[in-house]
C-alpha positions in Angstrom: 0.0 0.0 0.0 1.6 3.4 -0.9 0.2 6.9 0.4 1.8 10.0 -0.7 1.6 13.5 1.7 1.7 16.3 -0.4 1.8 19.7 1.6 4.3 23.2 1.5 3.8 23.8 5.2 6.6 21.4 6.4 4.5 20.7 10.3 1.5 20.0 8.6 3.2 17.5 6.5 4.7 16.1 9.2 1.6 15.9 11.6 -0.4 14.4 8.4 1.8 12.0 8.1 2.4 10.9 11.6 -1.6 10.9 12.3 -2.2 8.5 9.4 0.8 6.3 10.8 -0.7 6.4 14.3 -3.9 5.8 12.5 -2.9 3.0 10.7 -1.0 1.4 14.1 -4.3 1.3 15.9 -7.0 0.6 13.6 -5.3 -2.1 10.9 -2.1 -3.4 12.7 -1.7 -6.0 9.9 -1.1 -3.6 7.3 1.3 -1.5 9.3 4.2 -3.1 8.3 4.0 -3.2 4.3 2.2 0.9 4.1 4.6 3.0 2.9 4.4 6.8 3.0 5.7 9.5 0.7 5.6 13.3 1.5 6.4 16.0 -1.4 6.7 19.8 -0.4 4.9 20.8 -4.0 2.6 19.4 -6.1 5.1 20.0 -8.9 7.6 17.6 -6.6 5.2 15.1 -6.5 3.8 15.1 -10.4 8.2 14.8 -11.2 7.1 10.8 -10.0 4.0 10.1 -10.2 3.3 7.4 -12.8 -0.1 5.3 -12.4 0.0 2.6 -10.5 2.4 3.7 -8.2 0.4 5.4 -5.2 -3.1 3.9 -3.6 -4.0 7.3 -2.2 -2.8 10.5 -2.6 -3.1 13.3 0.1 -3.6 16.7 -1.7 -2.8 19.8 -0.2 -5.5 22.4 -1.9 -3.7 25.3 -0.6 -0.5 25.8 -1.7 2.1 28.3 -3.2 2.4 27.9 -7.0 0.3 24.6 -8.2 -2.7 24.1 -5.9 -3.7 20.7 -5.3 -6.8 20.8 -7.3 -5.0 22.0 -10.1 -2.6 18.6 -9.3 -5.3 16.5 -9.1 -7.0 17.2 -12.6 -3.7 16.4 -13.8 -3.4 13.4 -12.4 -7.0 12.4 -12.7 -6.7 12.8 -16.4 -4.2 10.2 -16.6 -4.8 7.9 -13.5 -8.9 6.8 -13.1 -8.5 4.5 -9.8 -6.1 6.5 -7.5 -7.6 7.8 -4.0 -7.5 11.4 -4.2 -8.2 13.0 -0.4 -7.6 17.0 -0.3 -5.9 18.2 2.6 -7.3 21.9 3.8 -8.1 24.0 5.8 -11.7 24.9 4.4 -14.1 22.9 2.7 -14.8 25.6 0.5 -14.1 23.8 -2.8 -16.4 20.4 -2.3 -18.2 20.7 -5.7 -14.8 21.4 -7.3 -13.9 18.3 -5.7 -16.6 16.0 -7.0 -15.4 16.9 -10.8 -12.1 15.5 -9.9 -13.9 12.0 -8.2 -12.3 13.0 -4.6 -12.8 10.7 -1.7 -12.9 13.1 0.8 -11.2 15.8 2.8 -9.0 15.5 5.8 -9.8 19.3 8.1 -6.8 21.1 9.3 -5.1 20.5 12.2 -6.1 17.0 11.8 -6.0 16.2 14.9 -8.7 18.4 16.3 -11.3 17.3 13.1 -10.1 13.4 14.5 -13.9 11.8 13.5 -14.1 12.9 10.8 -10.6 11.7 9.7 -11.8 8.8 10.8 -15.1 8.5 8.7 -13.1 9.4 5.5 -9.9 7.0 5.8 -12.0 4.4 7.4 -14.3 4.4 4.0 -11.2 3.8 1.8 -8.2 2.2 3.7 -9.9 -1.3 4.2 -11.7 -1.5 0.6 -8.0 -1.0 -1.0 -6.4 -3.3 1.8 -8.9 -6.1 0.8 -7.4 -5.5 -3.1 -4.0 -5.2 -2.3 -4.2 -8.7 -1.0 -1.9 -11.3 -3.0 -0.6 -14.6 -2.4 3.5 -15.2 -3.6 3.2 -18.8 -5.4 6.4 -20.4 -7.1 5.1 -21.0 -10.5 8.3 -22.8 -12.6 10.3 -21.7 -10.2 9.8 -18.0 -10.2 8.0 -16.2 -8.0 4.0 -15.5 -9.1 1.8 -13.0 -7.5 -1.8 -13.8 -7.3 -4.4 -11.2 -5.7 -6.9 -12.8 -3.3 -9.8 -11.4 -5.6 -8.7 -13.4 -8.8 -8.9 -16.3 -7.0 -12.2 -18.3 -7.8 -10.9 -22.1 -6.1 -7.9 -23.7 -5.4 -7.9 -27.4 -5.5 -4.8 -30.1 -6.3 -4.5 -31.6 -9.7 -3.6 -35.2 -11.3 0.3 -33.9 -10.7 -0.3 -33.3 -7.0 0.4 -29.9 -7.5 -1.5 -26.8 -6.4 -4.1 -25.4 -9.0 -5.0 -22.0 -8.8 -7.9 -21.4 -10.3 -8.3 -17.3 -11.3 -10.8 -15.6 -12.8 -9.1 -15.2 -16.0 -6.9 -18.2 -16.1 -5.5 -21.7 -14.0 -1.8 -21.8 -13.0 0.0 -24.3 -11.3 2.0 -24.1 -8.7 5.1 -25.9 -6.5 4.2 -23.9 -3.3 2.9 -26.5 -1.2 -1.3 -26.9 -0.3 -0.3 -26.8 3.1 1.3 -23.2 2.6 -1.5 -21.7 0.8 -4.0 -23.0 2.9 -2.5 -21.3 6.1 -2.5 -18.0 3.8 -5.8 -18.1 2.4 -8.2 -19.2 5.8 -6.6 -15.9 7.5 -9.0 -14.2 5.2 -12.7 -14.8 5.4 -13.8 -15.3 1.8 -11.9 -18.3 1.9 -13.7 -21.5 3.2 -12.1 -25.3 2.8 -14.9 -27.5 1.9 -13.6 -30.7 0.9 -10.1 -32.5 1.7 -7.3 -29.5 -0.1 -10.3 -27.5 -1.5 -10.3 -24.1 -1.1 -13.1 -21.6 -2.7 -13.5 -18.0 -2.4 -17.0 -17.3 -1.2 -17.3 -14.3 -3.2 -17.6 -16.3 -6.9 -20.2 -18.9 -5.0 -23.1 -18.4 -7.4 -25.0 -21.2 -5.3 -24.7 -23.8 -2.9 -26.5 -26.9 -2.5 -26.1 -29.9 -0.1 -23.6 -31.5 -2.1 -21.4 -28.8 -4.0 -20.7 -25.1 -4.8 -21.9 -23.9 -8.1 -19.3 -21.1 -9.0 -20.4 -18.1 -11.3 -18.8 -19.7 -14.1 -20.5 -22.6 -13.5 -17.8 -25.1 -12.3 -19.4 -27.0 -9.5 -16.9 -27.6 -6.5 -17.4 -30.8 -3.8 -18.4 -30.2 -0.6 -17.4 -32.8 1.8 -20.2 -34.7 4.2 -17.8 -34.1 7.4 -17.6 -30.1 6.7 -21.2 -29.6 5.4 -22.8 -28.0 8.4 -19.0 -25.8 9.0 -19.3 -24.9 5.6 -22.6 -24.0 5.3 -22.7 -21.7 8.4 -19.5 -19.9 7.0 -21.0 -19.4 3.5 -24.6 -17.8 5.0 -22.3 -15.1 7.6 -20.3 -14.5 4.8 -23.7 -13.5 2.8 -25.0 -11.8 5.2 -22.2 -9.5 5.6 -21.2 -9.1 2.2 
């Protein structure tokens, strides 16, 4: 996950930063580790590296000497669609100039004296891009293979005993052992084992009967006798919070 600060007053960079670390600390521990933060002192610094892809959010300044950060983030909302764009300000003046540029929100200067509504606006974004910045690190032909949790339809083991991914755009096999991938994937709660080294992500379940899953592309998926009622329960709380 990569955040960048963008801010010409250097304490208000430095308090925006350290409140989203502290943030971050507290509320989503397991991410803490693998969030990396940027800060910039311009908008013109930070539009000397920005490339798409390369940040999850971006932390926008409006005020500031030279470029504004509104004038920063039509720029880079003309070439980057999916980046999180929060504005940094002192006055929420420029909301509707904000919609035209999709923002997310606004984090109030000093932060930590608008703290709930901090929290409202980062608590809306962080865990939706945490949830798709998930990946699993397979060795496929002996090289290293990323695969993000949401590609991942099943995983089951094939005629070769080894590891089959099953994505939603391809299948892939794998040397990383069952065992491995099973302790990674049942951390998360769309994953569910329902038969012996069967694994399904709950999310492409298009129905589920007493003896199988029927995916979205149709495939259907075993479901054991011994982890029927387990299963089951999992598969209805995971519906009912989807």
């Amino acid at each position: 996950m990569h955040i960048a600060i963008t801010d010409d007053r250097a304490s208000d960079l430095a308090d925006a930063k350290a409140y989203i670390q502290e943030h971050i600390r507290e509320r989503y521990p397991e991410a803490e580790d693998f969030v990396q933060i940027e800060t910039f002192s311009s908008a013109e610094e930070l539009l000397r590296v920005f490339e798409v892809g390369r940040y999850d959010i971006l932390v926008l300044d409006i005020y500031m000497k030279d470029m504004s950060g509104m004038e920063a983030a039509k720029i880079i909302r003309k070439r980057d669609s999916e980046v999180s764009i929060i504005f940094l300000t002192s006055s929420v003046e420029h909301v509707l100039e904000g919609y035209r540029v999709f923002a997310t929100g606004y984090f109030i200067k000093p932060i930590m004296e608008h703290a709930e509504d901090f929290a409202e606006t980062f608590d809306h974004i962080f865990p939706v891009l945490l949830e798709k910045k998930k990946s699993l690190a397979v060795n496929v032909k002996g090289r290293d293979f990323v695969v993000p949790y949401r590609d991942i339809c099943y995983v089951d083991i094939n005629e070769k005993h080894m590891v089959c991914f099953h994505l939603s755009q391809q299948t892939i096999e794998s040397l990383t052992s069952y065992a491995e991938c099973q302790e990674a994937l049942l951390e998360d709660e769309r994953f569910q084992e329902c038969h012996h080294r069967v694994i399904i992500n709950m999310d492409f379940v298009q129905s589920m009967d007493q003896e199988c899953f029927t995916m979205k592309d149709g495939t259907q998926v075993p479901i054991s006798r011994r982890k029927r009622q387990e299963v089951k329960m999992a598969y209805v709380q995971h519906m009912i919070h989807r």
